[in-house]
N, C-alpha and C positions, 0 to 999 in steps of 0.2 A: 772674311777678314782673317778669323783663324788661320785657316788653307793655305794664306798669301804669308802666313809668316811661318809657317810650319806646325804648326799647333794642335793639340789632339783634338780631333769633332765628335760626339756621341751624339747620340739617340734614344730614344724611346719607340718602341715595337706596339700602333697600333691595330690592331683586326679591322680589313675595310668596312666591315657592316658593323663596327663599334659607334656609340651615341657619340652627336657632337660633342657634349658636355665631358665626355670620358676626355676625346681628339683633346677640346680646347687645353683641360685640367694638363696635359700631355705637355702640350705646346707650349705651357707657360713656366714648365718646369723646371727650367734651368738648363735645358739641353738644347744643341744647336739646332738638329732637325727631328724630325720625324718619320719613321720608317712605317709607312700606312705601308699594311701586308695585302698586296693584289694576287700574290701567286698560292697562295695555303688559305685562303680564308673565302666564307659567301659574299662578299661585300659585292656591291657593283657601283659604277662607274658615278651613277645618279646619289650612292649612299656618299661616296668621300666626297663630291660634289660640297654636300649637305656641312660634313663633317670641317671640309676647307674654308667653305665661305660663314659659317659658324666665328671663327676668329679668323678673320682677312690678318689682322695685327699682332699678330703672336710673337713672341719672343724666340722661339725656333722656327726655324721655316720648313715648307712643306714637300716633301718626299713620299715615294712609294717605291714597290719593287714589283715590277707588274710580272705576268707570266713568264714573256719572252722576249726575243726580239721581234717583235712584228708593229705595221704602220699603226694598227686599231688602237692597240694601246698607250703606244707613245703620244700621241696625237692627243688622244683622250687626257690622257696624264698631262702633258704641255700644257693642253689647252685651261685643262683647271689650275693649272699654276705652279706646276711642282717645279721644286728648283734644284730638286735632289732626285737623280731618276738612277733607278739600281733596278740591271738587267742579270735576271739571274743562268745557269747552267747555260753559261757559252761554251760551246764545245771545239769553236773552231774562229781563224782569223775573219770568216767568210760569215759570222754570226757575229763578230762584234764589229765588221762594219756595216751590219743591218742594224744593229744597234743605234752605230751613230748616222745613217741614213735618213732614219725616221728620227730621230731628235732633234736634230739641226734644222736652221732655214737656210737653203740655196744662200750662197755657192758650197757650203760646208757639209750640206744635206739633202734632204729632198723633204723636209716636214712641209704638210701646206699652210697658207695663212687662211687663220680663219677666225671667227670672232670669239676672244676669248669668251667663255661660258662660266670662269669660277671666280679666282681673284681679279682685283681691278688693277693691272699694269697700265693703265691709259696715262696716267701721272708720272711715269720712270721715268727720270733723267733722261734725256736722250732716246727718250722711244723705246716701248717694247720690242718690236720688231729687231729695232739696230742692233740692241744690247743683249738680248736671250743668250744670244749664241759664246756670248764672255761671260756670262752669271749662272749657268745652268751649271752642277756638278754629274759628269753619268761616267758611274761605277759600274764595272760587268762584272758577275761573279765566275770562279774559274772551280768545278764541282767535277771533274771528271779526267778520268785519263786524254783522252783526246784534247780536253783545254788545255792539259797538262803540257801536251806537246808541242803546243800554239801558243802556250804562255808568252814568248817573247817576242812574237810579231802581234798579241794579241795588246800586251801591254803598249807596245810602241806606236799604238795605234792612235794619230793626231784625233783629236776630240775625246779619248779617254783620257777621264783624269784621276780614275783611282781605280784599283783590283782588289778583287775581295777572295780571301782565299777559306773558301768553303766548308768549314771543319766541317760539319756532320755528311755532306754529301761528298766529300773527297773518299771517307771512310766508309759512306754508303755504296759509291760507285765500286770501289779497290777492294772492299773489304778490310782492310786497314781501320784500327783505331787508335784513339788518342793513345802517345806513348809509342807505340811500336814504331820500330827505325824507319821502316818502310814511309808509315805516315806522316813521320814528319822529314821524309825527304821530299816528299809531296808538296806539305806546307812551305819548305823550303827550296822548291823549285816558282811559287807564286813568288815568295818574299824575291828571291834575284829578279825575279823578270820586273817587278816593281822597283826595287831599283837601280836597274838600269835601265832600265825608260824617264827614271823620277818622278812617278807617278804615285801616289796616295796608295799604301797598304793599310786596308783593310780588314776584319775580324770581328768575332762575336767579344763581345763587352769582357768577358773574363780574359782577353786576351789584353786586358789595355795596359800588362806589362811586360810584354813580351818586345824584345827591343825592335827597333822600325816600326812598328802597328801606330797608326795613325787615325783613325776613323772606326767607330766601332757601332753592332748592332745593340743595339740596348733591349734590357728585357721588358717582356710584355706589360703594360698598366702605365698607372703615373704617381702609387702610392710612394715607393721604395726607388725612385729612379734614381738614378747617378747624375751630379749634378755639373754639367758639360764646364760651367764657370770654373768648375774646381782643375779642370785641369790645364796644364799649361804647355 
């Protein structure tokens, strides 16, 4: 609903092998979703299972950032529920639409139908099935010279609906850091490509005022989070 009126979304950064009770505490915290870490952390698939259906009802909803683009994990992620799916280090137009390949159901994708295994969508208006494919949000991250230069067929790419422009791995990949001209002509080559596709930019939570940033990764826990209500 945010998204639909323009509105800032944050998050909280859970560890997938993190306790449900940590996840739940998370989910209830004032933030719109949940960034369960699939790509830096031991969790697996069976853990955020545990960690999702723990609170089916949470007041944020459920997200991850899995490895890559690939069917395994998409499917896996779908299939438990996530409604926020962030694909990280796209390097190329040809890796974000495997992205949205594997997230979609036919005609929009190739995901398969299978029985969900996490949360219960059987009760959604209109059918799970019908409806995923308008209620799912999938953010690619763009962490590298080569996404760099795919940025704006990467952005304009139908079924992405937001980009994430990679502070630590733009400057990991270039060598570039925060501050230096270079790196933020970097930052500044995501921000155009975002908008002008009109797509949802992205950032880590200290960015949330930096002008267009729209959606932010929120920091690890649920003690000290940012409280997504608060902003407008």
């Amino acid at each position: 609903l945010k998204m639909m009126h323009g509105g800032k979304i944050t998050s909280i950064t859970i560890n997938g092998n993190d306790t449900p009770a940590n996840y739940c505490a998370a989910a209830n915290s004032g933030v719109d979703f949940i960034w369960t870490e699939m790509q830096h952390s031991g969790g697996t698939w069976d853990g955020v299972q545990k960690m999702w259906t723990a609170c089916p009802f949470s007041k944020a909803v459920h997200g991850v950032r899995i490895p890559n683009a690939n069917e395994f994990d998409e499917q896996h992620a779908m299939d438990l529920g996530a409604l926020w799916l962030e694909v990280p280090t796209v390097r190329s137009l040809a890796e974000a639409q495997e992205a949205v390949k594997w997230a979609y159901y036919p005609p929009m994708g190739g995901r398969s139908l299978g029985s969900m295994t996490g949360v219960n969508f059987r009760d959604v208006p209109g059918g799970y099935r019908q409806t995923i494919n308008n209620n799912l949000v999938l953010t690619v991250m763009i962490e590298t010279l080569s996404g760099l230069a795919d940025a704006d067929k990467i952005a304009a790419l139908p079924g992405i609906d937001a980009v994430f422009a990679a502070s630590s791995d733009l400057g990991n990949h270039a060598g570039y850091k925060a501050g230096d001209p270079d790196y933020e002509r970097e930052i500044n080559i995501v921000h155009d490509a975002a908008m002008r596709a009109h797509k949802y930019l992205c950032g880590p939570y200290n960015w949330v005022d930096r002008p267009d940033f729209k959606c932010f990764q929120g920091p690890g826990g649920h003690i000290n989070a940012p409280a997504g209500s608060n902003l407008n």
